[in-house]
Backbone bond lengths (Angstrom), bond angles and torsions (degrees), N, CA, C in turn:
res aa  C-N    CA-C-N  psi(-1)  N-CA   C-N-CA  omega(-1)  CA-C   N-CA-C  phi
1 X - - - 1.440 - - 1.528 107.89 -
2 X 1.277 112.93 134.27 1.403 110.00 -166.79 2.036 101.33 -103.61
3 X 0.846 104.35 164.56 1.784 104.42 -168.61 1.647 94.03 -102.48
4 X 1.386 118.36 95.02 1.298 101.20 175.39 1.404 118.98 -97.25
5 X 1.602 122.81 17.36 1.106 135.55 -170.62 1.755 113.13 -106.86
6 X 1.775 104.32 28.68 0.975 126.64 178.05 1.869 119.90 -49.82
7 X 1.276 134.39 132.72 1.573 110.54 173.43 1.477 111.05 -86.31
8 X 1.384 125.38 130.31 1.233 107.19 159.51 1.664 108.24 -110.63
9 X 1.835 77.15 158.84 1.581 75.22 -166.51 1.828 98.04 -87.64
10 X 1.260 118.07 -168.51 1.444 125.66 -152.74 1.083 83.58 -151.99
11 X 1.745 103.25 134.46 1.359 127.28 -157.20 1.605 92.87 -68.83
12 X 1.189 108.10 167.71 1.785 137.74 -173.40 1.614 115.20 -125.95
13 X 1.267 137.39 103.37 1.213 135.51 146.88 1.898 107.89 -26.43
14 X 1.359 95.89 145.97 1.177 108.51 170.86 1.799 115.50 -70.15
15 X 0.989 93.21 131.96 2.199 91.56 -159.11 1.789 82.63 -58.30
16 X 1.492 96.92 132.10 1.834 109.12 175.54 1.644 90.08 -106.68
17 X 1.437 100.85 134.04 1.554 89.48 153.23 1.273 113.08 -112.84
18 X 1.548 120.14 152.13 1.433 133.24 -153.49 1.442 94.06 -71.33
19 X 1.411 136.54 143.20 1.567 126.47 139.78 1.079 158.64 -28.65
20 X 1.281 132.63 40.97 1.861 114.97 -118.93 2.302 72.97 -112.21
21 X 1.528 74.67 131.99 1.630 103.99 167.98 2.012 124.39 -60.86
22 X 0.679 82.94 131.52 2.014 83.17 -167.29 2.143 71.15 -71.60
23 X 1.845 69.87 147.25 1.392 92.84 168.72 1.225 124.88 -91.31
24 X 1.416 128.99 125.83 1.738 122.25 174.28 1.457 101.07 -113.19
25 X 1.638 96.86 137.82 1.430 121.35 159.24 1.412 117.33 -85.63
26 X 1.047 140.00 140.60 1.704 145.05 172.66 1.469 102.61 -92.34
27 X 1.471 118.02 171.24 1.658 119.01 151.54 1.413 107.49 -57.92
28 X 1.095 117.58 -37.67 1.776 111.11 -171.15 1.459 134.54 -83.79
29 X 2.141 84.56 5.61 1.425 89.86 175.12 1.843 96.42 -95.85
30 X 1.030 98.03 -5.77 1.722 104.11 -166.00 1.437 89.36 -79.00
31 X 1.210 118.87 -78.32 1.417 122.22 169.14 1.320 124.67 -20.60
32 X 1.782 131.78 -26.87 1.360 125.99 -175.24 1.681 79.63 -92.61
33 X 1.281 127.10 -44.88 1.505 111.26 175.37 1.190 135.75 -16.01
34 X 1.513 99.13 -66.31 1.492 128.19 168.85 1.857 115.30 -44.44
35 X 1.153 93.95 -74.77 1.528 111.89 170.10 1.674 118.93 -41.44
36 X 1.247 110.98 -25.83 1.793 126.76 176.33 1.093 101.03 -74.52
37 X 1.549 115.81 -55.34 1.577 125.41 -174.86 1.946 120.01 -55.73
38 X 1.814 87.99 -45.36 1.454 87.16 158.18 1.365 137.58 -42.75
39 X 1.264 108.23 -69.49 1.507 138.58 -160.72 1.657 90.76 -66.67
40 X 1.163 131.82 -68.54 1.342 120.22 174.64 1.730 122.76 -37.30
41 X 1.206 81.96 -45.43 1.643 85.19 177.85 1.546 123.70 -64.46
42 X 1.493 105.61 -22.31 1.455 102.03 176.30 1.377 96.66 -93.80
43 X 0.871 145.47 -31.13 1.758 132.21 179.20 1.339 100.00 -80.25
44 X 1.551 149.90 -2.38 1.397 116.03 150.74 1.652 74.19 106.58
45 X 0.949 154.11 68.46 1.267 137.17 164.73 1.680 97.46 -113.43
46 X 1.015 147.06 -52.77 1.435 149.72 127.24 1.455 120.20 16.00
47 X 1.713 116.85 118.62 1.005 97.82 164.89 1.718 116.78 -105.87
48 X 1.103 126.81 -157.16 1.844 106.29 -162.87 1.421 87.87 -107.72
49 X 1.013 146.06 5.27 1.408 125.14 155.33 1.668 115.50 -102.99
50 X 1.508 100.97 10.88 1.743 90.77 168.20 1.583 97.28 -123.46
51 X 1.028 127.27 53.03 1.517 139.33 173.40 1.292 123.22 -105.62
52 X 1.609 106.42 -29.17 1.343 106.70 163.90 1.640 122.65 -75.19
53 X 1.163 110.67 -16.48 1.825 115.72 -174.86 1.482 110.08 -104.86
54 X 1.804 115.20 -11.53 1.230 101.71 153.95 1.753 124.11 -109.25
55 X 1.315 101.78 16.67 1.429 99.80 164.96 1.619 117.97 -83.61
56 X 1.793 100.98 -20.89 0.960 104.84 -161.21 1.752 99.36 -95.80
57 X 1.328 112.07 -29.22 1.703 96.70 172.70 1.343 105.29 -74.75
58 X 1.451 136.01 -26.96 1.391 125.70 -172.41 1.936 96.00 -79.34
59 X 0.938 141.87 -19.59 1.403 133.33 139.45 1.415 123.02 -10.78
60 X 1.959 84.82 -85.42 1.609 95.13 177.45 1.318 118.24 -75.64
61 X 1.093 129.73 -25.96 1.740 103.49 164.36 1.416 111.64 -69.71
62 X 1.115 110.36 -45.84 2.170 93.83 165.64 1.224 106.78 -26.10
63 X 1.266 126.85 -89.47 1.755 142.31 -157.94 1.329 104.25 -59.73
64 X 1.623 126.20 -29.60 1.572 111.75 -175.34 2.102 93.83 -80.96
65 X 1.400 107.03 -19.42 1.843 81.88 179.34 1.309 96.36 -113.29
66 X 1.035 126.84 59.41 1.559 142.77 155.05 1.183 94.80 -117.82
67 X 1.122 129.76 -57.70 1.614 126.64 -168.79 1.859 116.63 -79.52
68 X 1.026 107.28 -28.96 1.163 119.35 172.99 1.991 123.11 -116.63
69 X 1.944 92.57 43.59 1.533 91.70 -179.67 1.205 87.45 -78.91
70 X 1.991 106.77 170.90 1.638 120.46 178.27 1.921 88.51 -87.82
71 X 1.259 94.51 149.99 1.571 111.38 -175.55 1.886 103.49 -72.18
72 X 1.200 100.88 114.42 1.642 96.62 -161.34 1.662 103.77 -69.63
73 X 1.565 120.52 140.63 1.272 115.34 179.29 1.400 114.45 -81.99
74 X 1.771 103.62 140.15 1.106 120.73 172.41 1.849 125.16 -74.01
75 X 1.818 101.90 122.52 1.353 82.05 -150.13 1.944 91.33 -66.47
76 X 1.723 92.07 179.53 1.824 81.22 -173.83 1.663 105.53 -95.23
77 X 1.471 103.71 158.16 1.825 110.07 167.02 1.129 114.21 -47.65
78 X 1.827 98.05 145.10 1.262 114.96 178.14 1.553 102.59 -57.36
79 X 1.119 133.02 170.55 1.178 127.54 129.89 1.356 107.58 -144.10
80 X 1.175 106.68 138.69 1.514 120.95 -159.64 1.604 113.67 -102.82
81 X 1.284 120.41 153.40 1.106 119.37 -157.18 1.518 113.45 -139.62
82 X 1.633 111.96 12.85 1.560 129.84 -178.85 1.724 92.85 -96.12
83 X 1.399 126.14 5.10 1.231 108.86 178.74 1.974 119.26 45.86
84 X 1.038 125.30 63.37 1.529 155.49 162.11 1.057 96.07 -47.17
85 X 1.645 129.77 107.74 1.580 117.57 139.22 1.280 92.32 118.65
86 X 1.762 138.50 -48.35 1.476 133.37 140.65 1.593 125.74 -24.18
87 X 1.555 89.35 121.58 1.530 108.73 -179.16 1.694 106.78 -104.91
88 X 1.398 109.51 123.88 1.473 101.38 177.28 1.534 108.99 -116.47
């Protein structure tokens, strides 16, 4: 008697793993941070015993983009091209 109630197994893709992109934060995502923390805070979203742990992360994101502002660019010199001060 032959067992025809055999399992076969069913082929398998080679396990893919998905790509997933490393995440980057900017200063300006830190900054909408900040700004979240605000805005909640003036509408009362806070309750008074979690005021001490968000005064204290809105602290440190203050001081980490104080310390890590981008160095603002200097716009560049005129330099002028009406020749000022030349006598012809």
């Amino acid at each position: 008697m032959t067992d025809d109630n055999k399992e076969i197994p069913m082929p398998t893709k080679a396990e893919e793993k998905p790509t997933v992109e490393p995440v980057t934060l900017t200063i300006a995502d830190i900054n909408i941070c900040k700004t979240i923390i605000e805005t909640a805070s003036e509408r009362g979203a806070f309750k008074a015993d979690e005021l001490q742990m968000v005064g204290l992360t809105y602290n440190r994101i203050s001081q980490w983009l104080i310390e890590n502002k981008l160095p603002e660019e200097e716009p560049p010199e005129e330099t002028s091209s009406d020749n000022q001060g030349e006598e012809k």
